[in-house]
C-alpha positions in Angstrom: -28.5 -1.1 -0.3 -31.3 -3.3 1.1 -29.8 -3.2 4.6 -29.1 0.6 3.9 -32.7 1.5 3.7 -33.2 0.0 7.2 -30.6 2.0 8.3 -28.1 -0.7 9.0 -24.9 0.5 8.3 -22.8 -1.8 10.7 -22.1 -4.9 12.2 -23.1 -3.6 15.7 -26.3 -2.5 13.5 -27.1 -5.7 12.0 -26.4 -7.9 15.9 -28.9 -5.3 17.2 -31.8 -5.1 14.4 -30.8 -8.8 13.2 -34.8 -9.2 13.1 -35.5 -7.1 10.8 -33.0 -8.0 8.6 -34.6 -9.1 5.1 -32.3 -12.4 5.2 -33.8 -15.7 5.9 -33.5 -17.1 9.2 -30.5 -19.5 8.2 -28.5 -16.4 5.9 -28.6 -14.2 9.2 -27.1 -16.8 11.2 -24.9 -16.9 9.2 -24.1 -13.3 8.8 -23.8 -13.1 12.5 -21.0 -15.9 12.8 -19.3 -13.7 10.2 -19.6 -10.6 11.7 -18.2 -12.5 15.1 -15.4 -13.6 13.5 -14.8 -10.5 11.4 -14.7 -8.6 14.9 -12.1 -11.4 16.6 -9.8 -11.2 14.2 -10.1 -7.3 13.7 -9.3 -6.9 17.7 -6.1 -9.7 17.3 -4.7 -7.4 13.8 -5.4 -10.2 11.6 -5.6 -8.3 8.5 -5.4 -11.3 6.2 -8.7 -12.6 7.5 -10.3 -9.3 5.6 -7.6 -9.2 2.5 -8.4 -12.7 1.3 -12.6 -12.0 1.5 -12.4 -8.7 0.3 -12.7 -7.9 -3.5 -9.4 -5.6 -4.4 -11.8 -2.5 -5.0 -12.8 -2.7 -0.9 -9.2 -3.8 0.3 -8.5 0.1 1.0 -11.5 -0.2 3.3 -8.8 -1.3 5.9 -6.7 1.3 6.0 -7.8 3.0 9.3 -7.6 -0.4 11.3 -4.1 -0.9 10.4 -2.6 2.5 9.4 0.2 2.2 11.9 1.6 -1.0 11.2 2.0 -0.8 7.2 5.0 -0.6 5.6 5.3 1.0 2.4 7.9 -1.0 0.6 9.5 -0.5 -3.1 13.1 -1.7 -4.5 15.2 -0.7 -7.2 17.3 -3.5 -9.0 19.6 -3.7 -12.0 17.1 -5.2 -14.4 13.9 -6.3 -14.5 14.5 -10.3 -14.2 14.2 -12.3 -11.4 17.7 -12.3 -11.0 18.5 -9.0 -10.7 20.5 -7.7 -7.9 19.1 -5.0 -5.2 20.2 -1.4 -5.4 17.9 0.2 -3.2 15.2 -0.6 -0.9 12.6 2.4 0.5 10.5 1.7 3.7 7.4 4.1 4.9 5.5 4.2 7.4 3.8 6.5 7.2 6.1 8.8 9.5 9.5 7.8 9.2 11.1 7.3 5.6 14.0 4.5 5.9 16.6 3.9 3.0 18.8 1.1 2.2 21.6 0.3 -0.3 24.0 -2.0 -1.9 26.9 -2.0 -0.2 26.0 -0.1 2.7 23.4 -0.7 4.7 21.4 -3.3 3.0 21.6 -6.4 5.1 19.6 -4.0 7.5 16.7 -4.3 5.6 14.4 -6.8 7.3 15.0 -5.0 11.2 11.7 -2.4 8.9 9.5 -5.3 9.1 9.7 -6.3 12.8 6.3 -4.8 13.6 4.7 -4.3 10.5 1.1 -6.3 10.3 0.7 -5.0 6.7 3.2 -4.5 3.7 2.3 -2.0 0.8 3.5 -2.4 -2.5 2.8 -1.8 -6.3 3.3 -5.2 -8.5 5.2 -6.5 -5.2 3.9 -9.6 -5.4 4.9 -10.8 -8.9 8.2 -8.4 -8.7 9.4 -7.0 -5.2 8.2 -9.7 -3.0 9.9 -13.0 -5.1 13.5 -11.0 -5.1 13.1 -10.1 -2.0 12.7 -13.9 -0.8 15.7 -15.0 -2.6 18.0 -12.0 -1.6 17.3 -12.4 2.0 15.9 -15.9 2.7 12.5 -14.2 4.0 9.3 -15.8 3.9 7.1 -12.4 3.9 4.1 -14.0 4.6 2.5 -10.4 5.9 -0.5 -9.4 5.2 0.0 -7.6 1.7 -1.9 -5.2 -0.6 -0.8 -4.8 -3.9 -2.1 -1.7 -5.1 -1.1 -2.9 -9.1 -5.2 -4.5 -8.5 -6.4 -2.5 -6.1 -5.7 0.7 -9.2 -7.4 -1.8 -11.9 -10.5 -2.1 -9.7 -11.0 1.6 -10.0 -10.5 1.8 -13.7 -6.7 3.3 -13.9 -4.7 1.4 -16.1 -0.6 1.1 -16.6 1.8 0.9 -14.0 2.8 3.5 -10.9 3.8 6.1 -12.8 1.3 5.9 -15.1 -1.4 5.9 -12.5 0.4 9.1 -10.7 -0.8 10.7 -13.7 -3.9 10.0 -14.0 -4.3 11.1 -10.3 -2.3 14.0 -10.6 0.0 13.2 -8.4 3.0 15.5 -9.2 6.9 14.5 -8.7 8.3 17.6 -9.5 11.6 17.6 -11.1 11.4 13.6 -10.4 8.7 13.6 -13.0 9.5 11.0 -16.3 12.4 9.1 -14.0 11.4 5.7 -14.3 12.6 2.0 -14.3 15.1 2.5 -16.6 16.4 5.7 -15.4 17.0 3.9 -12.4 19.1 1.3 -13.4 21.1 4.1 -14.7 21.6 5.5 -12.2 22.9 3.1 -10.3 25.3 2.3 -13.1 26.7 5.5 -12.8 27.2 5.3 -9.2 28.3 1.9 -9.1 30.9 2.4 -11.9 32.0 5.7 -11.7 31.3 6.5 -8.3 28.7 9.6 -9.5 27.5 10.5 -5.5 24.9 12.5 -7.3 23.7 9.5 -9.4 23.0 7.7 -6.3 20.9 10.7 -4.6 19.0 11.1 -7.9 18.0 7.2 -7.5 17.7 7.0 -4.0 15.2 10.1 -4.3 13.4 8.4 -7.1 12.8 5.1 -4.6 11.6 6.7 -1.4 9.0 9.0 -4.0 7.7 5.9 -4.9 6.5 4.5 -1.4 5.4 8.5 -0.8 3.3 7.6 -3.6 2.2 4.8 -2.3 0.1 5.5 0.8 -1.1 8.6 -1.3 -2.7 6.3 -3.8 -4.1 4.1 -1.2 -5.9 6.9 1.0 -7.3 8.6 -2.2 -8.7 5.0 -3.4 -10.1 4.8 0.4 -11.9 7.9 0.0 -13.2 6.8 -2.8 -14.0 3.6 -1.5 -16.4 5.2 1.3 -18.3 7.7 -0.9 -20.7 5.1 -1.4 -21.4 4.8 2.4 -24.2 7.1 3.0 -22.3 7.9 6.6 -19.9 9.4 5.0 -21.7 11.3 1.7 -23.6 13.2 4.9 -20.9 13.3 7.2 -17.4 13.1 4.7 -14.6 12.8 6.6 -11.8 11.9 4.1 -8.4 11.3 5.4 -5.5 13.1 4.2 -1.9 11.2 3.4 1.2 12.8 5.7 2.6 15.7 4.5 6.0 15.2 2.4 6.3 18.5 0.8 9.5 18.8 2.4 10.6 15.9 2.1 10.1 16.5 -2.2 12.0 19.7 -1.5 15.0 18.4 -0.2 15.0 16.0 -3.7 14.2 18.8 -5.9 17.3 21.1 -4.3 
């Protein structure tokens, strides 16, 4: 707020006004190595250099520097153990919505993450990202933002569904499928070949990365109302239009 009042509200702000900056002589330098090194490794895509300083409230502070490289990611399995077997696997980015599944087209999986600088997930990293390892001998060392802290840092509690709610994020006639419903589904399809079983889960997955980058632009938004910039100036982005995408599951 200090640095607010002297209106320095970036790094280019603080290099130019550094003497009026109420930091000791030693802080600013200090500052000023940061903010050099902050700006290197935001010109090479080095988001990890940000994720691992950053507090999980300000990691969707990012999302504009790397909006084109994430990759949305969530799987459906058979259980909930670690040795549960992949059903499904739904990739975003943001334009184009990719789908893969047992049996089919699976082992295509990791040609999504070629390009990706930054993986999106909810509870990935205790859940998605450890099967995931063992199912296709990846290391997945990307950049990753698990949105499971980023919602507790702005007081929503529970898991995705739970937070859709309290969003009000709508799923249509997808609403109440959940983790269970899932593994269902796939039974039905896997055992008694129900093709509409399968469509039902594989709608259920890719609503789930959908999901995902509209949770992370709303907690950006919210992120930058503090900025005075943007309470004068608000500029809040919007997540991609899938309403016709939620169509096509709801026919």
């Amino acid at each position: 707020m200090t640095l607010w009042q002297r209106g320095i509200f970036s790094w280019k702000e603080f290099q130019i006004l550094k003497e009026h900056v109420p930091f000791s002589r030693k802080k600013t330098e200090s500052v000023l190595k940061q903010i050099n090194e902050a700006e290197v490794a935001l010109r090479a895509g080095l988001m990890d250099w940000f994720l691992n300083r950053l507090a999980n409230g300000d990691k969707p502070r990012l999302y504009p520097h790397c909006r084109d490289a994430i990759r949305y990611m969530d799987i459906e399995t058979t259980g909930c153990t670690p040795d549960s077997e992949i059903t499904s696997i739904a990739v975003y980015n943001g334009a184009d919505l990719h789908v893969f599944v047992k049996g089919t087209n699976l082992h295509r999986f990791p040609e999504t993450l070629a390009d990706a600088r930054v993986l999106v997930t909810f509870n990935g990293g205790r859940f998605d990202l450890p099967i995931l390892r063992k199912r296709f001998g990846l290391d997945l060392a990307l950049p990753h933002i698990d949105l499971l802290g980023v919602t507790r840092a702005y007081g929503y509690s529970g898991g995705l569904k739970a937070c859709e709610k309290k969003m009000g994020i709508d799923r249509g006639s997808l609403a109440g499928a959940d983790g269970r419903e899932a593994v269902r589904l796939w039974e039905c399809f896997s055992k008694h070949g129900d093709k509409d079983a399968l469509g039902k889960l594989l709608a259920y997955n890719c609503m789930d990365v959908l999901s995902l980058e509209t949770i992370l632009i709303r907690l950006y938004n919210e992120s930058m109302r503090s900025w005075p910039h943007f309470r004068k100036h608000p500029q809040p982005v919007q997540p991609s239009p899938w309403e016709n995408i939620q169509s096509l599951f709801d026919n």
